[in-house]
C-alpha positions in Angstrom: -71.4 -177.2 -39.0 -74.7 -175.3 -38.9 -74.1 -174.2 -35.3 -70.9 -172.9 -36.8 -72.6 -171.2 -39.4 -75.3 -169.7 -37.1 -72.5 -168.3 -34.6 -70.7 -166.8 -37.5 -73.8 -165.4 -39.2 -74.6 -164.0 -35.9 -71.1 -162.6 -35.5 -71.1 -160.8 -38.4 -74.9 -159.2 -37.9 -73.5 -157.5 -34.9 -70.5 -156.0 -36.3 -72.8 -154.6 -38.9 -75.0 -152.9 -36.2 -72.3 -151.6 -34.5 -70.8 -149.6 -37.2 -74.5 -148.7 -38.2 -74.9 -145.2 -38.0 -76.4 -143.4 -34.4 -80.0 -142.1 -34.8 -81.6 -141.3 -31.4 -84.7 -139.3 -32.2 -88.6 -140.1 -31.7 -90.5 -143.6 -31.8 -90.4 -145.5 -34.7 -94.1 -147.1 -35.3 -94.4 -150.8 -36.6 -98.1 -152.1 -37.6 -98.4 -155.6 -36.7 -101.4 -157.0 -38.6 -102.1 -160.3 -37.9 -101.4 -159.2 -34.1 -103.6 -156.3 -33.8 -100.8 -154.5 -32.0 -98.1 -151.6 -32.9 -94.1 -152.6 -32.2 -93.0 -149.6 -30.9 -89.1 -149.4 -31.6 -86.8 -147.1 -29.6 -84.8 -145.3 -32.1 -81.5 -144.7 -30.3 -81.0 -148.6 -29.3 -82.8 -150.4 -32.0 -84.8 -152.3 -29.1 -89.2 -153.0 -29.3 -89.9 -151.1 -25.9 -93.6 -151.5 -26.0 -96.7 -153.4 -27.9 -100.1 -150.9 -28.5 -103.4 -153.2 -28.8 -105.2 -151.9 -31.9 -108.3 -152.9 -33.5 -108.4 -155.9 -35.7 -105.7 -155.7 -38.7 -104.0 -152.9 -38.6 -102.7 -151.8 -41.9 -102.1 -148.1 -42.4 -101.5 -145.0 -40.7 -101.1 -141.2 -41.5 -100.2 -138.4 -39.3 -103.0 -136.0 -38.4 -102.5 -132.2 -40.1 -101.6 -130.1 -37.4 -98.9 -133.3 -36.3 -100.3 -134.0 -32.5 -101.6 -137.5 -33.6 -100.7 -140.6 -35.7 -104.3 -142.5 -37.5 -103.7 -146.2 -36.9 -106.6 -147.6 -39.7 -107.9 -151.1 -37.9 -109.3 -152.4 -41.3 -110.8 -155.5 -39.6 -111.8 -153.4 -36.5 -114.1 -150.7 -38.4 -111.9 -148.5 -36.0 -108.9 -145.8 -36.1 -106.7 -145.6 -33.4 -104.7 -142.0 -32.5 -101.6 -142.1 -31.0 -98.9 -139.6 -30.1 -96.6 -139.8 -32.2 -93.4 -138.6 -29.8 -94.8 -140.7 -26.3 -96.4 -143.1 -28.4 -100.0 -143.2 -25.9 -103.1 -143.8 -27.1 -105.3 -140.9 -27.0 -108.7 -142.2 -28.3 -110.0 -144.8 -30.3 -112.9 -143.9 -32.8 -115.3 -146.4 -34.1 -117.4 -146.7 -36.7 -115.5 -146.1 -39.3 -116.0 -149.4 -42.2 -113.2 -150.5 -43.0 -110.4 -148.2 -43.1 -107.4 -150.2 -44.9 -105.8 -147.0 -46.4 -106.3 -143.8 -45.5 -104.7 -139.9 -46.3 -105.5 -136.2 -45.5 -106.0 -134.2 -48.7 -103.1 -131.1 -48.8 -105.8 -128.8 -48.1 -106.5 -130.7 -44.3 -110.1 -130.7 -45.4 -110.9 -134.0 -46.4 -109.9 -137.4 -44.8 -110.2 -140.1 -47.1 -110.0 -144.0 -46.4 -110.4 -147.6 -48.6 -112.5 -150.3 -47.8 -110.7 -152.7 -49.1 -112.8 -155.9 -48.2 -116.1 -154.1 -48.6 -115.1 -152.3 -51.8 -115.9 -148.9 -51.3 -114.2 -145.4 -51.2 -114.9 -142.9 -47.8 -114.3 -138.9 -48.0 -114.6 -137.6 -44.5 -114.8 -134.3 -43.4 -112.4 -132.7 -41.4 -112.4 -130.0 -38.9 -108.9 -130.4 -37.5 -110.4 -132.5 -34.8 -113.4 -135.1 -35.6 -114.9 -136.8 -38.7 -118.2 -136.8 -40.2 -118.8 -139.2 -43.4 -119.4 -136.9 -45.9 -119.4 -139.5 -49.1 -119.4 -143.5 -49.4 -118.4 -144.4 -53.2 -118.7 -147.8 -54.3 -115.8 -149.0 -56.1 -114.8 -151.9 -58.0 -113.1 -155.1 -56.6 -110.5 -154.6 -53.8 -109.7 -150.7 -53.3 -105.8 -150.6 -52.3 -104.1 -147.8 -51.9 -104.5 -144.0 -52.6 -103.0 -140.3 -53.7 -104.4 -137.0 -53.6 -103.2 -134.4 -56.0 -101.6 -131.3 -54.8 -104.8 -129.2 -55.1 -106.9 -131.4 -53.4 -109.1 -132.1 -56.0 -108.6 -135.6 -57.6 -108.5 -138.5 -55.2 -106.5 -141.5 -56.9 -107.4 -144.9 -56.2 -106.2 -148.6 -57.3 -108.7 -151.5 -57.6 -106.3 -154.3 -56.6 -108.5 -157.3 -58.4 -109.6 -155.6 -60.9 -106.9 -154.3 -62.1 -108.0 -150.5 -62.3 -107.4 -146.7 -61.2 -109.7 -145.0 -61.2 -109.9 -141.0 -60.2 -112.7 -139.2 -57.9 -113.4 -135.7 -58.0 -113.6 -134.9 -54.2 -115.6 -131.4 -55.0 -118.6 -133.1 -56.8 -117.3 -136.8 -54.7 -117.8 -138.7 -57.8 -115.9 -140.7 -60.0 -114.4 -139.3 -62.9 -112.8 -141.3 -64.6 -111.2 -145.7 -64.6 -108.6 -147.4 -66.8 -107.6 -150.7 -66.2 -104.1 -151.7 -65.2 -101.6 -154.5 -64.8 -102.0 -157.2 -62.6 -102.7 -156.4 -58.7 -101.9 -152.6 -58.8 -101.0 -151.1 -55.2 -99.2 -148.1 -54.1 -99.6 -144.8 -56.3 -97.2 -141.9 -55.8 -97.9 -138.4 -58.1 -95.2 -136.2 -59.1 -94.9 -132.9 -57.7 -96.7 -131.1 -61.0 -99.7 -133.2 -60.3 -98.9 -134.5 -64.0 -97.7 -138.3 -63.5 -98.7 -141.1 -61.4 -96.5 -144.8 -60.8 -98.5 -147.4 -59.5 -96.6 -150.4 -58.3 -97.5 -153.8 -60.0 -97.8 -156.4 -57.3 -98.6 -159.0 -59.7 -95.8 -158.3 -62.2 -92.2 -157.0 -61.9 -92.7 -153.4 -62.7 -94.2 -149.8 -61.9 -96.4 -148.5 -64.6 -96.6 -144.6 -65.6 -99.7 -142.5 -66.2 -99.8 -139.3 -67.7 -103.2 -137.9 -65.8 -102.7 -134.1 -66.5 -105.5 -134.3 -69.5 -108.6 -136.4 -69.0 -108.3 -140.5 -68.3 -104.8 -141.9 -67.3 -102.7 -142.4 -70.2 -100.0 -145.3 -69.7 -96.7 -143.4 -70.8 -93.9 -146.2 -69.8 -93.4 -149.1 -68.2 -90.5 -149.4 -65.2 -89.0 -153.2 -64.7 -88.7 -152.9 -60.9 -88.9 -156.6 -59.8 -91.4 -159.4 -58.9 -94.3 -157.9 -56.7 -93.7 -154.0 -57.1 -95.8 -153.0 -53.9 -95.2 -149.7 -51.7 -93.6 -146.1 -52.7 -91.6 -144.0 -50.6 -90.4 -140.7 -51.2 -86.6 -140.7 -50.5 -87.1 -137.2 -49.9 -84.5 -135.1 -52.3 -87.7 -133.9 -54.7 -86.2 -136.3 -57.6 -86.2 -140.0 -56.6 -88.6 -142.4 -55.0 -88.4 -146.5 -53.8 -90.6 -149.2 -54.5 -90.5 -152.1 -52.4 -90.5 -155.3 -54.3 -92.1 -157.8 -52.3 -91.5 -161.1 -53.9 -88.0 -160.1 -55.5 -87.0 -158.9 -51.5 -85.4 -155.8 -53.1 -86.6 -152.1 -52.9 -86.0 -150.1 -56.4 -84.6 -146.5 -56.3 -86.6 -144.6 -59.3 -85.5 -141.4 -61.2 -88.8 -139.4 -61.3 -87.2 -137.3 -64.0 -86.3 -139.8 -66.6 -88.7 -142.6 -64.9 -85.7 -145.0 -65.0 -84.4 -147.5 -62.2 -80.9 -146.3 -60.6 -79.9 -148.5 -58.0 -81.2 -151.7 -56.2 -81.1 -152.5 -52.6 -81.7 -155.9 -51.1 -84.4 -156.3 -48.5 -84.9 -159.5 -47.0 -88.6 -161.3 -45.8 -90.8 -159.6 -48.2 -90.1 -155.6 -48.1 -93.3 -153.8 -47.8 -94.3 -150.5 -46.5 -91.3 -148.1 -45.8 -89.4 -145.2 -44.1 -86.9 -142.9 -44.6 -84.8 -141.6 -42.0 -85.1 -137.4 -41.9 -81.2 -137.0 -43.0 -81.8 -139.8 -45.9 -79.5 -141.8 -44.7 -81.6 -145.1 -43.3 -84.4 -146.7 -44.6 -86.7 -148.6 -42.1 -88.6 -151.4 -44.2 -91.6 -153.7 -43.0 -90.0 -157.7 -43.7 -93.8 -158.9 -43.7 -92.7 -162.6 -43.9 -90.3 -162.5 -40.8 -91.8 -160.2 -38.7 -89.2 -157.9 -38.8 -88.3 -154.5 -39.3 -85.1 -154.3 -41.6 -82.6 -150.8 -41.8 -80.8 -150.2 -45.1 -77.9 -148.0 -45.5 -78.4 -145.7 -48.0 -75.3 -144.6 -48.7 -73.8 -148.2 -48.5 -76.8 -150.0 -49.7 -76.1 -152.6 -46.6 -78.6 -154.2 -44.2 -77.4 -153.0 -40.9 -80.0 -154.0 -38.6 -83.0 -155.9 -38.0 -85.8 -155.3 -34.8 -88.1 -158.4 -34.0 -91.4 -157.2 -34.1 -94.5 -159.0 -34.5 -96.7 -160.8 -37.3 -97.3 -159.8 -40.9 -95.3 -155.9 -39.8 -96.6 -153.8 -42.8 -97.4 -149.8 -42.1 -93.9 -148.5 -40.6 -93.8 -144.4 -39.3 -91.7 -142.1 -37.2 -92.0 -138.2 -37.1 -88.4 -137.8 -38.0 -88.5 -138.8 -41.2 -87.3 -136.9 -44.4 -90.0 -135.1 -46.7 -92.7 -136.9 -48.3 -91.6 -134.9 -51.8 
């Protein structure tokens, strides 16, 4: 009966993929963490084609401003790998750097800015669109998780994962301005467009909470039920609506940024974490960290169409073809 089952199961998972819709552009980028490698996933079959070696945990990556290179952040390797993003090669490894977990270029390619999540401290880095020089270690409080940079490039936005804060740095003076505690494990932020409102996913509740920060401290403004483990945003791309992957609820949220209210749910199997968003909208590419997997959502359908073995704990996911970050 469970053979059955399995066959049938099986059955069905390839019918799905084959009326999945065709995508055939660049790599597709998987961070394996607890393997210290990058599944690199061929985008016209669906298929791994290669394994990079990184540093020790890799968590996060960003692409470089003028677009030749992708930052791999080895958090337990005090190293950042750069890879091209269309051949996928390594082109250099640079170490040094403590404890890069998160990491993002401020809009005005000026500063890079990285978390230290284990060693609890905030790096600004100068940039001069080829190397990086420390510029500005900021001790933070307990476990610094993720970040956001406002449009200006003046206000670095950080969440203190165990101690339940934001807090906000001024990178002209590189000092903090400003903490508020928040809800329980906060994670991902995402700002608006006006630089006016910040949601910060919830990973220790069931929601994304909202923060008027155009006047002075964060002020929470509302509170969005999402589901269990609220974790990672994702810009879908239109200039309206964003996802949040919730990772113990194994569903990713679709958010109205306009009137900051949940408008559809997609399931997500293995614990949904970091995501991607396929440059006509249409797919989204979703880290399962729990069954090292990379998942693909229809959009349009809302079905899971496909899923690419990769390796262990798969959590930062990137290709260059993906739709805008806005």
């Amino acid at each position: 009966m469970t053979s059955l089952h399995s066959f049938k199961t099986a059955f069905l998972g390839a019918a799905l993929c084959l009326s999945a819709p065709v995508w055939a552009g660049n790599p597709i980028f998987v961070l394996n963490s607890l393997d210290a490698t990058i599944s690199v996933v061929d985008s016209a079959t669906w298929q791994e084609t290669k394994r990079i070696p990184t540093g020790k945990e890799p968590h996060h990556l960003y692409l470089t401003p003028d677009e030749k290179s992708l930052i791999v952040a080895n958090a337990g390797g005090d190293s950042l790998t750069f890879v091209d993003p269309k051949t996928s090669e390594v082109q250099r490894v640079v170490r040094g750097t403590l404890d890069p977990y998160q990491l993002r270029f401020s809009p005005d390619m000026k500063w890079f800015v990285t978390v230290g999540n284990r060693l609890n401290h905030v790096d600004i880095y100068h940039w001069d669109g080829k190397d990086l020089s420390l510029a500005k270690r900021i001790a933070s409080s307990k476990t610094p998780s993720h970040l956001w940079i406002d449009s200006k490039s003046s206000v670095v936005y950080s969440t203190m994962q165990d101690s339940d804060e934001l807090i906000a740095i001024d990178l002209a003076s590189q000092t903090v301005k400003w903490r508020v505690k928040t809800g329980s494990l906060p994670a991902d932020v995402f700002g608006t467009a006006d630089d006016k409102t910040l949601l910060v996913g919830m990973t220790g509740g069931k929601e994304v909470m909202v923060y008027d920060v155009s006047n002075g401290p964060a002020k929470l403004i509302k509170t969005i039920p999402t589901g269990e483990g609220a974790h990672a945003f994702r810009a879908l791309g239109d200039g309206r609506h964003v996802l949040v992957s919730n990772r113990v609820a194994n569903t990713v949220s679709k958010i109205d940024t306009q009137t900051l209210q949940v408008v559809a749910t997609f399931k997500a199997p293995g614990g949904p974490d970091c995501m991607e968003v396929s440059a006509d909208g249409r797919l989204l590419m979703v880290s399962s960290r729990w069954i090292k997997k990379m998942s693909v959502i229809d959009l349009q359908t809302g079905e899971l169409v496909r899923q690419v073995k990769v390796g262990k704990s798969p959590h930062g996911i990137w290709t260059i073809d993906h739709a805008k970050r806005m």
